[in-house]
N, C-alpha and C positions, 0 to 999 in steps of 0.2 A: 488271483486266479484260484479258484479251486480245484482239488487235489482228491482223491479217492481216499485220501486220510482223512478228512476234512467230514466225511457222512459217516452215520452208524452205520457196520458192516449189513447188517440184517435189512436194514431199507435200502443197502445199495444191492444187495445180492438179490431182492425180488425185483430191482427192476431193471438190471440186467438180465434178469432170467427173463424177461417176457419182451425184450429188444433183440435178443441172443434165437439166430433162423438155426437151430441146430436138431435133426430129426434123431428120434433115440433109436437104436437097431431095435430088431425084431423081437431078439433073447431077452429084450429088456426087462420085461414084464414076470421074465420064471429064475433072474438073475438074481441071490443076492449081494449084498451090497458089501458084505465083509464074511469072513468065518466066525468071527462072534455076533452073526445075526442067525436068527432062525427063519425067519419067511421074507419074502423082499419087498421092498421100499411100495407102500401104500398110495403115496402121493402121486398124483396124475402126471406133475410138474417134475417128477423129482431129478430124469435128467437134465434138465435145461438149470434147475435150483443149483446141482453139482458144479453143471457147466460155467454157471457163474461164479460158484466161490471157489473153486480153481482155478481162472481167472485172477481174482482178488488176489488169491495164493500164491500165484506164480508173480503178478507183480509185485507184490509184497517182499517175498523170500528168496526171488529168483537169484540166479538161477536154480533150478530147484530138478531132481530124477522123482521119476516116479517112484521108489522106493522110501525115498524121504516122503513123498505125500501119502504111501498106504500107512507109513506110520503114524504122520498127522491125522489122517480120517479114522484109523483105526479106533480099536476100542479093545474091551476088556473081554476075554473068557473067565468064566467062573473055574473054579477046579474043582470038586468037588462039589458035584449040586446035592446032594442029599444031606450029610454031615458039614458039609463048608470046613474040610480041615487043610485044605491046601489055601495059599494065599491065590490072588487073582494070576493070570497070565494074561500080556498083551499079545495081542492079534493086528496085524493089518488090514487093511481094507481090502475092498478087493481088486487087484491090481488092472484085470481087463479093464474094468470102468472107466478106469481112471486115463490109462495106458488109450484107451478109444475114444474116451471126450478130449484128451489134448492133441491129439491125430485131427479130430474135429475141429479142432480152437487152430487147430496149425494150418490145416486146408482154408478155413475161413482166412487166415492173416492175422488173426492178433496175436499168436504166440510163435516164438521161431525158436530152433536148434542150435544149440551152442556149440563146436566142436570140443565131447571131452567134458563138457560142461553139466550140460539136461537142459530145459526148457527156464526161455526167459520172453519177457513183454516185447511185443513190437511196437513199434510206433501208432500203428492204428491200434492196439489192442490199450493202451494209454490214453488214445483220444477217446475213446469210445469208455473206458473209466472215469477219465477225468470230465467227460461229459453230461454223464446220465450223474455225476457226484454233482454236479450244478446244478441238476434239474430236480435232484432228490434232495439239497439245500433250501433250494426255493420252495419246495412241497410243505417241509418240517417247518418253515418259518412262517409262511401264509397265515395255518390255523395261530398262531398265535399274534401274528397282526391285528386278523379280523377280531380275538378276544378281547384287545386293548382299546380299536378303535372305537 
């Protein structure tokens, strides 16, 4: 049987992203995505991309708070941008985001609340990884069938 471990993350997260009915709120578009971003996320796809490797992430690491994942998406502020004399500082992502796709992921059913805990996989949110990981096994392995045959 295959497993969500089993596919490269990157072909599993676009095609859960495009399985995943999850509508992005309205702020979406003037939101960004972290404090060391300057303008926000360009990509048309980019909450439902989120939405999936959040997903990935909470089954992966679960149970997991949102504070641990602004740290995982986070990223780096510069310290001084003219001279560069200070070293880098981390930043977190941005917590709304994330805090309203697993709200999302949780009203869908795939991810539930742990008392005490943060967020962790449901049963359906497992099937529906370890499903679309079959179907993106089968995709990767095709074109190299048909190269050999």
């Amino acid at each position: 049987m295959t497993t969500f471990y089993d596919v490269p993350a990157d072909a599993l997260i676009e095609a859960i992203a495009q399985k995943l009915d999850i509508e992005p709120p309205e702020w979406n578009e003037y939101t960004k995505s972290g404090v060391s971003r300057e303008l926000p996320p360009e990509q048309d796809d980019f909450w439902q991309v989120r939405a999936a490797s959040l997903l990935r992430t909470v089954a992966k690491d679960g149970p997991v708070g949102v504070e641990r994942l602004r740290t995982a998406y986070g990223g780096s502020k510069q310290g001084s941008t003219r001279y560069r004399v200070r070293p880098d500082q981390k930043t977190g992502a941005s917590g709304n985001i994330i805090r309203t796709i697993l709200q999302q992921l949780e009203a869908e059913g795939y991810i539930e609340t742990g008392e005490g805990e943060g967020r962790r996989i449901s049963g359906d949110g497992r099937a529906l990884l370890d499903e679309t990981a079959s179907e993106v096994l089968e995709e990767l392995d095709r074109p190299e069938l048909e190269r050999y045959a």
